[in-house]
Every structure is written in structure tokens, then in C-alpha cells.
N, C-alpha and C positions, 0 to 999 in steps of 0.2 A: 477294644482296649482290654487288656488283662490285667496291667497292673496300674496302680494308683500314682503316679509319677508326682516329683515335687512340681513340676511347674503346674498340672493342675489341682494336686492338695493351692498351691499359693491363687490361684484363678477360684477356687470355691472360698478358701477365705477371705478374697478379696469381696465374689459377690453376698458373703453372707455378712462381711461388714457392712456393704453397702447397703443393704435391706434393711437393716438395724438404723442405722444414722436414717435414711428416707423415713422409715415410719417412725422417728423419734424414740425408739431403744432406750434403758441405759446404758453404759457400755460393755462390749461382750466380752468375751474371751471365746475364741473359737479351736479346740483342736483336732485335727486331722488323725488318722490314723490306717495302715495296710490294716488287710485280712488278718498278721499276726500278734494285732495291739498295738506296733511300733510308732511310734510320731514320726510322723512325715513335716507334718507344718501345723507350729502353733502362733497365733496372738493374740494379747493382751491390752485392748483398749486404755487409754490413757484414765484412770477413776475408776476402773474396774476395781474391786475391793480385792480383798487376799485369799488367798485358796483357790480361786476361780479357775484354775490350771487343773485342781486335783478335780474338782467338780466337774468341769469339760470333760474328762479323761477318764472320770466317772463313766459319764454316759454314753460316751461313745466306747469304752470299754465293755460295758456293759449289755450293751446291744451286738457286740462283737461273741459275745461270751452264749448269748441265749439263743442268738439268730433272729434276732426281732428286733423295734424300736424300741424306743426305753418309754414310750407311751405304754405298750403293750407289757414290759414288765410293768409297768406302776400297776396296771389292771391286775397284772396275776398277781402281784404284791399285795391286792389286797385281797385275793381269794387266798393265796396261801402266802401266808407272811412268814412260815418256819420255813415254805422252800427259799424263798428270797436272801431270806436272812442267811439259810445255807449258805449259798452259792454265794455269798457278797463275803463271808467267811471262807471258803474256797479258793475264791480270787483275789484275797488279799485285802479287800475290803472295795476295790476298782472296779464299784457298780454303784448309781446312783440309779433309781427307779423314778425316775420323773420323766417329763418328755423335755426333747431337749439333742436325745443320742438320734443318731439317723442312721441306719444303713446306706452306702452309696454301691449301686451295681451298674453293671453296663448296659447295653440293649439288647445283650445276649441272656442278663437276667446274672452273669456272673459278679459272683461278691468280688469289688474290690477292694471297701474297708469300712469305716466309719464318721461321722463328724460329731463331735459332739460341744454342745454352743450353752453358756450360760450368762448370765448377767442382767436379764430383766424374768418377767413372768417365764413362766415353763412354757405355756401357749405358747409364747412368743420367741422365745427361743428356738423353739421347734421349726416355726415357719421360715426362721432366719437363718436354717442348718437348710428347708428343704428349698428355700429361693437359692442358698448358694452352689447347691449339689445341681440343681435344674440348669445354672446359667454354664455349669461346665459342660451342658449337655448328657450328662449323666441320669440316671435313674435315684431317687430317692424311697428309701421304703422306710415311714417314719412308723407303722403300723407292726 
């Protein structure tokens, strides 16, 4: 696979809803993104509270931007918080540093974009980006 198509952007957010509701969640927001930031597919859990769009979009933005998980900036966030702070000024502000952003690549190791999932703990978020990126048969790199 080379590129990140909507039917399975809509197949990972369907299984990373499903993770969420199974282990009792609050409700997410999950959104999708290609290699160049663009939304491919997002959704918004019904009680999800507000902003939860910027924040998803955050992290998977974010992870887009550094080549890493958004676990792995929080890390570097807290060694260097003037580089973070940079780069989240850079980008417009569309970098959340928590975990949460996922890298998804193929089994050639090719980037094909991102997911990034919020509305309960960061942990948990995370797990519910990389059960949905795994059920598309995809690679998750939350690290």
C-alpha cells in the first residue's frame, strides 16, 4: 500500500472506536491524516467535549511533523521544552505532545500518515490509535 485511502482511514476509525467502547473509553474523537497533514477521516463520539478535533489533529499532526509518536515528543518535550515550544510555533500551533498521535506505515516500513485519538487518558488513547491502525492490517509506530 502506498497511500492511505478513505476506506481505510474509515476501517481504523471504525476499529479504534471500537477498542475505546470494549475497554470502557470516554468518548473519542479520532482523526486520520495522509503523509501531508490532510484529513482523510475524522469522528467525533457522541459526549466527546469541544475542541477534541484540534487536539486529535494535534497529535497526529504532530507526529507527522517530527517523524515520531507524539509519546516520543512528550519525552523530548520535557528534555527540551524551548525545542517543542519552537516547532509547535512553527506549525501553527498543530502539535499536541502527549501520546495519543500514532504514526501508521505499511510493511514496507512506508509512511502513510497518521491517527491521532483523544478523549479519555493519553495511555489510552494511544492504545486505541494503535488497536485501530493494527486491525487495518497496518504498522503502528506510537514510539
Amino acid at each position: 500500500m502506498t497511500t492511505l485511502d478513505l476506506e481505510t482511514a474509515r476501517t481504523i476509525v471504525a476499529a479504534t472506536r471500537a477498542h475505546g467502547r470494549e475497554a470502557g473509553f470516554k468518548p473519542l474523537t479520532v482523526v486520520v491524516l495522509d503523509p501531508g497533514g490532510h484529513v482523510v477521516a475524522v469522528e467525533r463520539e457522541d459526549g466527546a467535549s469541544m475542541s477534541r478535533f484540534e487536539i486529535g489533529y494535534g497529535k497526529a499532526h504532530g507526529a507527522l511533523a517530527l517523524g515520531m509518536g507524539s509519546r516520543s515528543i512528550m519525552g523530548r518535550a520535557e528534555q527540551q521544552a524551548y525545542f517543542v515550544a519552537a516547532v509547535t510555533h512553527a506549525v501553527g500551533g498543530a502539535l499536541v505532545p502527549v501520546p495519543g498521535g500514532v504514526l501508521v506505515r505499511d510493511a514496507d516500513g512506508t509512511l502513510l500518515g497518521a491517527v491521532g485519538v483523544t478523549g479519555d487518558t493519553s495511555d489510552h488513547d494511544e492504545a486505541a490509535a494503535v488497536a485501530g491502525i493494527e486491525s487495518a492490517g497496518l504498522t503502528a509506530q506510537a514510539d
